[in-house]
N, C-alpha and C positions, 0 to 999 in steps of 0.2 A: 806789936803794932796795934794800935787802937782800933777797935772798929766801929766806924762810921752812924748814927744814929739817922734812919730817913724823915727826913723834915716832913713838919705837918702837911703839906701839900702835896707830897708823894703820898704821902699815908691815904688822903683822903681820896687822888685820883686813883691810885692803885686798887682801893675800895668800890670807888665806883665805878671803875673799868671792868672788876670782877663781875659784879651785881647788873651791868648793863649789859657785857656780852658773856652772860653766864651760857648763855646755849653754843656759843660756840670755847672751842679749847684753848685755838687762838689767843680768843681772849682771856681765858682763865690763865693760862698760863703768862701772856706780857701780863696782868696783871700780878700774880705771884713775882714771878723775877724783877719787873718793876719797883716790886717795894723793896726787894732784896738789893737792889742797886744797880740790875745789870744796864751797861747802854744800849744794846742791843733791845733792849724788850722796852727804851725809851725810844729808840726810833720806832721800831715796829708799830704804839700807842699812837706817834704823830703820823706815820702814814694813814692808820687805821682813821686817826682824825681828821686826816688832811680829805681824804677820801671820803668822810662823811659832812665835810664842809663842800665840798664839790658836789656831791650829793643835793645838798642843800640849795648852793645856788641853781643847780640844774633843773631843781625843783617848780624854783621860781620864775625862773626863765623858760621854761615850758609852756606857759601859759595856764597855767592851772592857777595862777594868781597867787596873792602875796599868805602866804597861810604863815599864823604865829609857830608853829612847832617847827619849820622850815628855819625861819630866823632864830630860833632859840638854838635848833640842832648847831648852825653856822656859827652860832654865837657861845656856844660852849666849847666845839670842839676846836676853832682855831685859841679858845682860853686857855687850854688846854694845851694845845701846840706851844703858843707862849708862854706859858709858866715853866713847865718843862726845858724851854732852852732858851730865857733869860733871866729867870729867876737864880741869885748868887746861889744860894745854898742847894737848889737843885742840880746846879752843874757840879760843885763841889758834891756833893755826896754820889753824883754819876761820874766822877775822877775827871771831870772836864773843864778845871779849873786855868 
């Protein structure tokens, strides 16, 4: 059986998933299995992001006014959730073809 090469887009989130939640294990570890392909530490990555988009807007909606790091958080991590699970070759390389 051939095994599977992770598309550039895994590589890079998997990267930056490591590099951004280096302090926690959490992260360090979805991001190792991530690039390794598992699905599991791809859901784990969209919750983590879905949660930091929630985050975000709650931000905003707080009252604390429109701040650009807010928008950018919301705006990476739902990028993030959608590459992840409509991008072809990221399903195909997470067996989710």
């Amino acid at each position: 059986m051939e095994k599977l090469r992770a598309p550039a887009g895994v590589k890079i989130i998997s990267a930056l998933f490591i590099i951004i939640y280096w302090w926690t294990i959490i992260g360090i570890i979805a991001g190792i299995f991530l690039w390794k392909g598992k699905n599991w530490a791809r859901l784990v990555v969209c919750i983590i992001c879905g949660i930091g988009a929630i985050i975000g807007f709650l931000m905003i909606a707080g009252g604390g006014g429109v701040d650009v790091y807010d928008i950018v958080t919301i705006i990476v991590n739902l990028t993030i959730i959608g590459y992840l699970f409509t991008n072809r070759k990221a399903n195909y390389y997470f067996g989710q073809v």
